[in-house]
Biopython code that builds the backbone (N, CA, C, O; Angstrom):
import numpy as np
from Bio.PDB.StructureBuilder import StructureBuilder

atoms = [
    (1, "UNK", "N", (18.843, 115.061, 171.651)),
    (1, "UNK", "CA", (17.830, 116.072, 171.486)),
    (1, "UNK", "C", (18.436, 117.279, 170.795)),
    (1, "UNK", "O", (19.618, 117.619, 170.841)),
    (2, "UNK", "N", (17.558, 117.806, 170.220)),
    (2, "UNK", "CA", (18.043, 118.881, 169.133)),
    (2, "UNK", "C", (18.139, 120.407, 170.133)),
    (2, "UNK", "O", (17.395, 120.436, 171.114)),
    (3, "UNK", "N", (18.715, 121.189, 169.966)),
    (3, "UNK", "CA", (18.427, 122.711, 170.617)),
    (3, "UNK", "C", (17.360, 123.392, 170.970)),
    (3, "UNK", "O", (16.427, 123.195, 170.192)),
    (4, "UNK", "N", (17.215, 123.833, 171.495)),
    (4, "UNK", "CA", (16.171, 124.350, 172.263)),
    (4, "UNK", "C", (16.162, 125.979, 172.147)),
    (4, "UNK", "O", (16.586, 126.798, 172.962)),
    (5, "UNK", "N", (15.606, 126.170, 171.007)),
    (5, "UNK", "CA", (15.799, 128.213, 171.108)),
    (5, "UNK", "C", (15.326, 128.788, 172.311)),
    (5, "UNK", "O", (14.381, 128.417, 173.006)),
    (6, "UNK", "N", (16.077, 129.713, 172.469)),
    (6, "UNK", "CA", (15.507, 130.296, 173.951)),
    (6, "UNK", "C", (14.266, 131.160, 173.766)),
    (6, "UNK", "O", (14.162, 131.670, 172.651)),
    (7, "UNK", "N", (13.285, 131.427, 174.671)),
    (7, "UNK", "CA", (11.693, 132.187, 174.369)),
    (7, "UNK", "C", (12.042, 133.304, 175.382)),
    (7, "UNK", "O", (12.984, 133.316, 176.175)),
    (8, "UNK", "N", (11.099, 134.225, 175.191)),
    (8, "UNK", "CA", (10.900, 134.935, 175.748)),
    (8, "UNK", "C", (9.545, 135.221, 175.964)),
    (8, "UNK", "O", (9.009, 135.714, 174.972)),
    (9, "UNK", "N", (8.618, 135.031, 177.206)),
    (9, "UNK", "CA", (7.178, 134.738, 177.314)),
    (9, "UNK", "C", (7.073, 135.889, 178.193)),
    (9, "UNK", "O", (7.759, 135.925, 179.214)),
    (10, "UNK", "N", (6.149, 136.986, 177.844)),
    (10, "UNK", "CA", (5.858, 138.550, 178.812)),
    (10, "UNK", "C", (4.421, 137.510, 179.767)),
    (10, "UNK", "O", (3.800, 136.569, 179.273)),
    (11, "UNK", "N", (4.269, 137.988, 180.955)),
    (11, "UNK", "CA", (2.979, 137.888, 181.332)),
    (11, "UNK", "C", (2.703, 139.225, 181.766)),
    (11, "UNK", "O", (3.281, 140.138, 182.355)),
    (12, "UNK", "N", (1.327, 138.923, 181.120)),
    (12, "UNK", "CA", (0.582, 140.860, 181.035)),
    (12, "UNK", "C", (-0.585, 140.463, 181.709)),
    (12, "UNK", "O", (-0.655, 139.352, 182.235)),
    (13, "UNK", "N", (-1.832, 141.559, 181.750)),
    (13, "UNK", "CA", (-3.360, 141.641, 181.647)),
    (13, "UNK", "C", (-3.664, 141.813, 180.468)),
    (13, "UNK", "O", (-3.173, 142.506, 179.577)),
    (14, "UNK", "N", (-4.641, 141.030, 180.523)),
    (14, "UNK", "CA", (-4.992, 141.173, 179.181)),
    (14, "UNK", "C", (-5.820, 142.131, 178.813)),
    (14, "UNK", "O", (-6.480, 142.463, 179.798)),
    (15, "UNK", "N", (-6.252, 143.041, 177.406)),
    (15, "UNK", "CA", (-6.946, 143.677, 176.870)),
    (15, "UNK", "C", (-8.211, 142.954, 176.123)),
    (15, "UNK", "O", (-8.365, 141.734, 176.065)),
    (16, "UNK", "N", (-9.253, 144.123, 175.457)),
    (16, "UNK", "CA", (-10.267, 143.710, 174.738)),
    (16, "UNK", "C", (-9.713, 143.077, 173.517)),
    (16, "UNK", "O", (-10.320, 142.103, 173.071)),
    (17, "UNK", "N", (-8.691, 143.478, 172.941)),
    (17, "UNK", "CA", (-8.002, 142.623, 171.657)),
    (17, "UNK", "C", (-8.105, 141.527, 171.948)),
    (17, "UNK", "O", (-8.579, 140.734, 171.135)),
    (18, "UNK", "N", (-7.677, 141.100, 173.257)),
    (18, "UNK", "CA", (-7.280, 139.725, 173.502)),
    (18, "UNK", "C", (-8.510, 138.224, 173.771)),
    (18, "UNK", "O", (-8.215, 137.029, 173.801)),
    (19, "UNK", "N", (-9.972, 138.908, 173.942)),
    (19, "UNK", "CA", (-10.861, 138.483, 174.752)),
    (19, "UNK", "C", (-10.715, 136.822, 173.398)),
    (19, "UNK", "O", (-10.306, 135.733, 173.802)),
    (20, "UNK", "N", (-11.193, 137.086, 171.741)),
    (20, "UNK", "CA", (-11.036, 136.077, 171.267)),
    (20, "UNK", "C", (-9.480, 135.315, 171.034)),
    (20, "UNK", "O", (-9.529, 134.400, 170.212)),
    (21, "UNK", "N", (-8.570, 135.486, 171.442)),
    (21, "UNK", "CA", (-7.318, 134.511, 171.511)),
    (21, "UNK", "C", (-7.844, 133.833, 172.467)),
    (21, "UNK", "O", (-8.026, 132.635, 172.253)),
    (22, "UNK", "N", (-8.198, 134.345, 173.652)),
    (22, "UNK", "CA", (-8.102, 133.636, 174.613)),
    (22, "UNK", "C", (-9.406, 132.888, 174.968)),
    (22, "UNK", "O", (-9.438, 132.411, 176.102)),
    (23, "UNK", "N", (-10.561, 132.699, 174.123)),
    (23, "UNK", "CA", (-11.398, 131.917, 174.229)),
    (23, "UNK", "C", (-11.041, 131.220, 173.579)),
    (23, "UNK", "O", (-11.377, 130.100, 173.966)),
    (24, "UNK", "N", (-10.172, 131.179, 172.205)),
    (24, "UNK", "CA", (-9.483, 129.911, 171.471)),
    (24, "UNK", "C", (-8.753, 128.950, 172.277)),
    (24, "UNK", "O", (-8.889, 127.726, 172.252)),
    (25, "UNK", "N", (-7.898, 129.694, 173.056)),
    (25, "UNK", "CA", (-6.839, 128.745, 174.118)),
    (25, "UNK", "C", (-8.149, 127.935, 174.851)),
    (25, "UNK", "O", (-8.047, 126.711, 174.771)),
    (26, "UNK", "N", (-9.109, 128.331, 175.405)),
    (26, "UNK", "CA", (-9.908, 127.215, 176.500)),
    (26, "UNK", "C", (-10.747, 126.913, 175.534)),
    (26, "UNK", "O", (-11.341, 125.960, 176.039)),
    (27, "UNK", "N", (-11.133, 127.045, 174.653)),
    (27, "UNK", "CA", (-11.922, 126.257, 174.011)),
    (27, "UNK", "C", (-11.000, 125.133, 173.379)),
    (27, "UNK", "O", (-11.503, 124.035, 173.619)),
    (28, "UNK", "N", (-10.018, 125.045, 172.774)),
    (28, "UNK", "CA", (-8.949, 124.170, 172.477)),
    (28, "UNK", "C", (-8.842, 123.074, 174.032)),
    (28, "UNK", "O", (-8.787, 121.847, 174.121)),
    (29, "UNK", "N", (-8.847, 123.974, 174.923)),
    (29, "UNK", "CA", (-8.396, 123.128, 176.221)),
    (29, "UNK", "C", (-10.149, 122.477, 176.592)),
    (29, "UNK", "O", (-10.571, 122.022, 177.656)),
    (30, "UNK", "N", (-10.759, 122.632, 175.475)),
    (30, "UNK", "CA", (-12.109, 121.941, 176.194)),
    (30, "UNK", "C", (-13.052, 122.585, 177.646)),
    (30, "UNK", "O", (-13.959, 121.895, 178.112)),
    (31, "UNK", "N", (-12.815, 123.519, 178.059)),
    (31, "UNK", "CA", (-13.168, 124.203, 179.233)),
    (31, "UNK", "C", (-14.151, 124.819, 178.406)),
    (31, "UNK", "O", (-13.953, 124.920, 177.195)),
    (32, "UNK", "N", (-15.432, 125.337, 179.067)),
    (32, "UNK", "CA", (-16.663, 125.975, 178.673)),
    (32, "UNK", "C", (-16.919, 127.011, 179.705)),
    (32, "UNK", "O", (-17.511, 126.923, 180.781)),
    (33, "UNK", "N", (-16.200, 128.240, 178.991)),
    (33, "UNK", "CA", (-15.896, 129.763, 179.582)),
    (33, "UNK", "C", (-16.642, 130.303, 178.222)),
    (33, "UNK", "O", (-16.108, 130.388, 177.116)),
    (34, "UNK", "N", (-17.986, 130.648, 178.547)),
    (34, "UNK", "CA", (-18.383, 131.757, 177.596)),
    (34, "UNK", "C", (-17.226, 133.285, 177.131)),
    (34, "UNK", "O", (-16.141, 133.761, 177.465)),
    (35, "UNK", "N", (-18.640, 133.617, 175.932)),
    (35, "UNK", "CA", (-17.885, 134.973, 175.650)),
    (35, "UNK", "C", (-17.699, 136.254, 176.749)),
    (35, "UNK", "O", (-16.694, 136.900, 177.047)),
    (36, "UNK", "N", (-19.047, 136.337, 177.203)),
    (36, "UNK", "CA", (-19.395, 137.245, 178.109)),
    (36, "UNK", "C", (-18.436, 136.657, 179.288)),
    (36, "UNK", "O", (-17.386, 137.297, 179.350)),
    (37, "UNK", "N", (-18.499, 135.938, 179.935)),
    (37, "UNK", "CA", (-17.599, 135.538, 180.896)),
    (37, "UNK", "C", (-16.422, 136.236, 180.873)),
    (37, "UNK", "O", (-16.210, 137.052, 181.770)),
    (38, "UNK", "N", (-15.446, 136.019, 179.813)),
    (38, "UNK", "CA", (-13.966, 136.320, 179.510)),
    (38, "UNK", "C", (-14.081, 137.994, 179.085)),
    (38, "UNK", "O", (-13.248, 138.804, 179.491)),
    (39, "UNK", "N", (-15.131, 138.343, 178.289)),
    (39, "UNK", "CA", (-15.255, 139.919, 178.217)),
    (39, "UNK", "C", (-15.199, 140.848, 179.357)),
    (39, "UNK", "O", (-14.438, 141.816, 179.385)),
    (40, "UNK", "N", (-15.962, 140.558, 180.230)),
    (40, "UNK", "CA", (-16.471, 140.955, 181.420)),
    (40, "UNK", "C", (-14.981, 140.946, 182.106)),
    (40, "UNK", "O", (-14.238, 141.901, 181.881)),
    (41, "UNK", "N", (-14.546, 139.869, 182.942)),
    (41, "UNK", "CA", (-12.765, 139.396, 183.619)),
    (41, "UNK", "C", (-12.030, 139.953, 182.711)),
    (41, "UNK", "O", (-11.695, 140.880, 183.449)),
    (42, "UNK", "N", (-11.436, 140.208, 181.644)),
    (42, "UNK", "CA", (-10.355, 141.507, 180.955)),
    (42, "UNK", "C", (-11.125, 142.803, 181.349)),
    (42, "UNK", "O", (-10.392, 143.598, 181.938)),
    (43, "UNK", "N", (-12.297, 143.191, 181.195)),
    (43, "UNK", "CA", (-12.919, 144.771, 181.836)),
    (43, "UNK", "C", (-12.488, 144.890, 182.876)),
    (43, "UNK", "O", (-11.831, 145.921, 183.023)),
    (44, "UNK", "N", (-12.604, 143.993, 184.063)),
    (44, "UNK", "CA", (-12.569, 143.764, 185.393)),
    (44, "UNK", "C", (-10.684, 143.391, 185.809)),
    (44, "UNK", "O", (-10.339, 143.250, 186.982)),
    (45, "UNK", "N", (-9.609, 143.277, 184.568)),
    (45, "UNK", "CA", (-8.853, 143.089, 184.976)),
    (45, "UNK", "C", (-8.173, 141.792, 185.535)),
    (45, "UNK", "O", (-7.110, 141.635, 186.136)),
    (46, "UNK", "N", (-9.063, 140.991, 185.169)),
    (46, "UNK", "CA", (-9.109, 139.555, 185.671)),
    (46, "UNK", "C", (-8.697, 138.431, 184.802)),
    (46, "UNK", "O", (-8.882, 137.243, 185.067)),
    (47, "UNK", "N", (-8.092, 138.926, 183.686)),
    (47, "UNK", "CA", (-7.797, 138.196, 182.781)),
    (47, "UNK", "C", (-6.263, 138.211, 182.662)),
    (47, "UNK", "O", (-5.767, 139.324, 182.487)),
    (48, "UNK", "N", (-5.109, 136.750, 182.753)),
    (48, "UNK", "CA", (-3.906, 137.836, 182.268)),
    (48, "UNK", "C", (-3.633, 136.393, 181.163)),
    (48, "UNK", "O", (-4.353, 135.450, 180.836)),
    (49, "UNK", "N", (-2.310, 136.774, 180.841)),
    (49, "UNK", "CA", (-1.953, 136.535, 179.373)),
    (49, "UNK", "C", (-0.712, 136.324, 179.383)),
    (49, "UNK", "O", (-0.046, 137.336, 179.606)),
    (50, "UNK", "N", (0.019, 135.109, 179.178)),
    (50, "UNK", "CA", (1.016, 134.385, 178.341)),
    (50, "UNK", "C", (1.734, 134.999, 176.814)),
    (50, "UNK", "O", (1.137, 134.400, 175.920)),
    (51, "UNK", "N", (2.600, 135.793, 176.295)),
    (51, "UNK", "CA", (2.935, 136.359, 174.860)),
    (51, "UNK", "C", (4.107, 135.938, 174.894)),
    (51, "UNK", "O", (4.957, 136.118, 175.766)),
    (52, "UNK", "N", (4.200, 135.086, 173.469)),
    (52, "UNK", "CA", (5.363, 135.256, 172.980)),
    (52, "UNK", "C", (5.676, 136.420, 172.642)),
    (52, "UNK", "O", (5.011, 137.059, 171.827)),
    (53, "UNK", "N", (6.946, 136.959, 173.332)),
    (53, "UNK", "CA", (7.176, 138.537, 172.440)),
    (53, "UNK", "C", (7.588, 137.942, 171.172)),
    (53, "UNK", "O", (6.975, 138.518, 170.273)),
    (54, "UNK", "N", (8.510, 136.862, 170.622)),
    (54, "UNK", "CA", (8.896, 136.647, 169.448)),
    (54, "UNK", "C", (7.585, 137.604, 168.265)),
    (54, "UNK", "O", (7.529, 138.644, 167.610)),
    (55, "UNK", "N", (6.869, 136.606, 168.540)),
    (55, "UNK", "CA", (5.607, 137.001, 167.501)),
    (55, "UNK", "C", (4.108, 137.837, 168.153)),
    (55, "UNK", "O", (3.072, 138.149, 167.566)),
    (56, "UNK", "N", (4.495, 138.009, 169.501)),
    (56, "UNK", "CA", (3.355, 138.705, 170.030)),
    (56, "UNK", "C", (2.105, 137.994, 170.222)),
    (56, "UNK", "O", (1.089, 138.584, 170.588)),
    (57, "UNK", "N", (2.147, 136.627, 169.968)),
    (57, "UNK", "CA", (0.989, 135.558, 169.992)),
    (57, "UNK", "C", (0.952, 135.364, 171.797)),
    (57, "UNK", "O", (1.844, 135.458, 172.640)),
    (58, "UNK", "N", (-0.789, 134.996, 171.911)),
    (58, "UNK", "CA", (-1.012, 134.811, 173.000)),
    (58, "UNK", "C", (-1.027, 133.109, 172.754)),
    (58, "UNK", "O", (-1.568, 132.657, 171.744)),
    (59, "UNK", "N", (-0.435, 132.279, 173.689)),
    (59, "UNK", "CA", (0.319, 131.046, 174.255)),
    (59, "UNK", "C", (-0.195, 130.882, 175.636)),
    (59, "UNK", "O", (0.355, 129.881, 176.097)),
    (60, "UNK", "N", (-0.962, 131.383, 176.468)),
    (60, "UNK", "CA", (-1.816, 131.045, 177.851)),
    (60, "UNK", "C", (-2.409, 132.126, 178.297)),
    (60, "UNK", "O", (-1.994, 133.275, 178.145)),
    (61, "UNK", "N", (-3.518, 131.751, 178.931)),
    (61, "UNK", "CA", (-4.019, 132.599, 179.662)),
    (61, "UNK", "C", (-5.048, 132.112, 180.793)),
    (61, "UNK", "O", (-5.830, 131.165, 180.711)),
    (62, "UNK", "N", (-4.914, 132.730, 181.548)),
    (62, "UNK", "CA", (-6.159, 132.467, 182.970)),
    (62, "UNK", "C", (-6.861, 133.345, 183.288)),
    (62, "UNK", "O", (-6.480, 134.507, 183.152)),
    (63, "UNK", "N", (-8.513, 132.938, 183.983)),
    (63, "UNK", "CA", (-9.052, 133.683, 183.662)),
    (63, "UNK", "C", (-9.922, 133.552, 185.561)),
    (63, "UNK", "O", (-10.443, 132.576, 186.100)),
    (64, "UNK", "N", (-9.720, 135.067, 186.106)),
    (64, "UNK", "CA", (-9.551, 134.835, 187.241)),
    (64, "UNK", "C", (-11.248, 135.526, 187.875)),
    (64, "UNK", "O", (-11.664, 136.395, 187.110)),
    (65, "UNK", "N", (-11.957, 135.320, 188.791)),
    (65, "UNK", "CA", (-12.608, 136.001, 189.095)),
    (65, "UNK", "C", (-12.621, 135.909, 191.317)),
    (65, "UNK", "O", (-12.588, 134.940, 192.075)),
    (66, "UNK", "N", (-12.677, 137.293, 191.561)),
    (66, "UNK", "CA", (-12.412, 137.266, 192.872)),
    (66, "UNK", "C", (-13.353, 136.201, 194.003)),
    (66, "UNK", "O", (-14.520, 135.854, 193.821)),
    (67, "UNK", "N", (-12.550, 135.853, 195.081)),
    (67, "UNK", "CA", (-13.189, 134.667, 195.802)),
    (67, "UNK", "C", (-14.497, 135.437, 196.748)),
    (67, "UNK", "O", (-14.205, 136.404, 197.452)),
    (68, "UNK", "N", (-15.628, 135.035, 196.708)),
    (68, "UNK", "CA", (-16.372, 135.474, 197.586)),
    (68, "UNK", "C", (-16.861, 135.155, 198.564)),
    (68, "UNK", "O", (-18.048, 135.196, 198.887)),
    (69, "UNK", "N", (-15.269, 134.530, 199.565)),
    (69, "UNK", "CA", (-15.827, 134.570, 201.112)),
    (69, "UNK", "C", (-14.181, 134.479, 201.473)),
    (69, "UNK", "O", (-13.851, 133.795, 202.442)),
    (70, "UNK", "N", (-13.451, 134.976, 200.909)),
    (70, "UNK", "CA", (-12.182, 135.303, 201.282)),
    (70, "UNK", "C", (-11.053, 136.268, 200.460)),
    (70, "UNK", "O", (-11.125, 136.326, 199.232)),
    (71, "UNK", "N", (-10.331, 136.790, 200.966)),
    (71, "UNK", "CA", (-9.371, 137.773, 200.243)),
    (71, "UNK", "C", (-8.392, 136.708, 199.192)),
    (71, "UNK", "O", (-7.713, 135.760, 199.589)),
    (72, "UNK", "N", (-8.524, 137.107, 197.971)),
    (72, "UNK", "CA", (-7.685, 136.242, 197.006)),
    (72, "UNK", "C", (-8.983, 136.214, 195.315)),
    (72, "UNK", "O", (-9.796, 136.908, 194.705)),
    (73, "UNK", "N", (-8.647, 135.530, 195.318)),
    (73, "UNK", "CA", (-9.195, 134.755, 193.635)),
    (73, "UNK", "C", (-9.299, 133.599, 193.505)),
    (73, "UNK", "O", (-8.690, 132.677, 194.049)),
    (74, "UNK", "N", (-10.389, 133.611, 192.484)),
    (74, "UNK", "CA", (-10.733, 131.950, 192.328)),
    (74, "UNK", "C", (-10.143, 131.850, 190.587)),
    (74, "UNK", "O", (-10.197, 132.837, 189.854)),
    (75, "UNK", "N", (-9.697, 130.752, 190.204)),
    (75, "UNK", "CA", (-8.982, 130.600, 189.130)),
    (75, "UNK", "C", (-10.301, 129.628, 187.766)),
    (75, "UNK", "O", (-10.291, 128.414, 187.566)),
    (76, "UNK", "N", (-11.163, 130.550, 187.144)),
    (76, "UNK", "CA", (-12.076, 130.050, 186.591)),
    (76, "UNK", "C", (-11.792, 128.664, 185.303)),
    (76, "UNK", "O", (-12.411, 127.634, 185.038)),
    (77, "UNK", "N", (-10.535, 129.315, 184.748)),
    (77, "UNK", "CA", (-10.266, 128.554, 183.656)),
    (77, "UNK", "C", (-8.872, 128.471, 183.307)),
    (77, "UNK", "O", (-8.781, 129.694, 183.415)),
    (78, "UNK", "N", (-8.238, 128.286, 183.133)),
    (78, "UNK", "CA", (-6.399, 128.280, 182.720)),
    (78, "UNK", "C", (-6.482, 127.164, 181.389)),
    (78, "UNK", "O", (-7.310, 126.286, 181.145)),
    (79, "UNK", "N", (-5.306, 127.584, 180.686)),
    (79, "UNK", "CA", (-5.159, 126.871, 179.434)),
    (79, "UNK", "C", (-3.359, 127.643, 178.874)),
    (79, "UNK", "O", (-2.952, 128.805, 178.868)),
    (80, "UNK", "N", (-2.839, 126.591, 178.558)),
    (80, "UNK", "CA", (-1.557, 127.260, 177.557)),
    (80, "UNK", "C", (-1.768, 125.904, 176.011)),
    (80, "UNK", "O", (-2.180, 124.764, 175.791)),
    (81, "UNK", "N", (-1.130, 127.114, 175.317)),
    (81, "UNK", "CA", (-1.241, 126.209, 173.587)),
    (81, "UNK", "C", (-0.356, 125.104, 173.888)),
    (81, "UNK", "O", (0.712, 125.279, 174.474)),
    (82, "UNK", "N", (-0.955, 123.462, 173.333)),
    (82, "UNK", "CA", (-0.385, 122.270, 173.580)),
    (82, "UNK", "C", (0.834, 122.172, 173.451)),
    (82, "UNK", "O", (1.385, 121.332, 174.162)),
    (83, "UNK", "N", (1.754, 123.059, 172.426)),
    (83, "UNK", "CA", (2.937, 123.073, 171.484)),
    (83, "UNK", "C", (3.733, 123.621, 172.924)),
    (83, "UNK", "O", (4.843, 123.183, 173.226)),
    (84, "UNK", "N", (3.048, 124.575, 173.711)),
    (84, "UNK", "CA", (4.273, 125.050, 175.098)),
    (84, "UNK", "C", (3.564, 124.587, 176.444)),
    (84, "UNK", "O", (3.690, 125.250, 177.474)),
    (85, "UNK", "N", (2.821, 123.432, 176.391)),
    (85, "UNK", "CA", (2.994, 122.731, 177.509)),
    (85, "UNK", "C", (4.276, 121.887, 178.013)),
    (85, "UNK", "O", (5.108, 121.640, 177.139)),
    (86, "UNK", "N", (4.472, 121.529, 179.001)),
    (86, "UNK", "CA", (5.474, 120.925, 179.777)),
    (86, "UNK", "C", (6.470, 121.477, 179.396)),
    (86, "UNK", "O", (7.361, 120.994, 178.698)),
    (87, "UNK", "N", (6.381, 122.686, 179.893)),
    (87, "UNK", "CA", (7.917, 123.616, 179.802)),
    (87, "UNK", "C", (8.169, 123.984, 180.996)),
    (87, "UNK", "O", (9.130, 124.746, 180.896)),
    (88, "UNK", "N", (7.889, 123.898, 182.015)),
    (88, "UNK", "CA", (8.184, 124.463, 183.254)),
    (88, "UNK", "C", (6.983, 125.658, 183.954)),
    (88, "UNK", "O", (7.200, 126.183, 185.045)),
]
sb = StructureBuilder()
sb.init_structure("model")
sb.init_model(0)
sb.init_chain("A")
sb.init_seg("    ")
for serial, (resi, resn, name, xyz) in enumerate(atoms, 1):
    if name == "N":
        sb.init_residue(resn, " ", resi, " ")
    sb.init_atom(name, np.array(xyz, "f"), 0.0, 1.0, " ", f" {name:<3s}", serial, name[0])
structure = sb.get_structure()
């Protein structure tokens, strides 16, 4: 096997910049998370985000909305780009 460059992946919240990357990632992943959905969860803070710092590209994101009959979150949609799946 050839080398493996090392990454450096930030996990953030995501912003309004981010709302269309990250309907690309689940729409790629086949999941049917509207626009409004994912607009709304980054307002709300509920959105976070996978970046390569290399290039600042968003590479995953989940998209969370709170559980309503217990303390925690429910996990609406998750997706990372195919190219950095099965990395750990």
């Amino acid at each position: 096997m050839g080398d493996v460059a090392e990454e450096s992946i930030a996990i953030r919240e995501a912003d309004k910049s981010a709302v269309v990357d990250v309907l690309r990632l689940l729409d790629a992943a086949m999941l049917a998370v509207g626009y409004e959905t994912v607009a709304v969860a980054v307002e709300c803070g509920n959105v976070l985000v996978a970046v390569d710092e290399a290039d600042a590209r968003i590479v995953g994101a989940v998209v969370l909305s709170p559980h309503e009959s217990a303390k925690g979150v429910h996990v609406e949609a998750i997706a990372v780009q195919r190219s950095r799946r099965h990395r750990g």
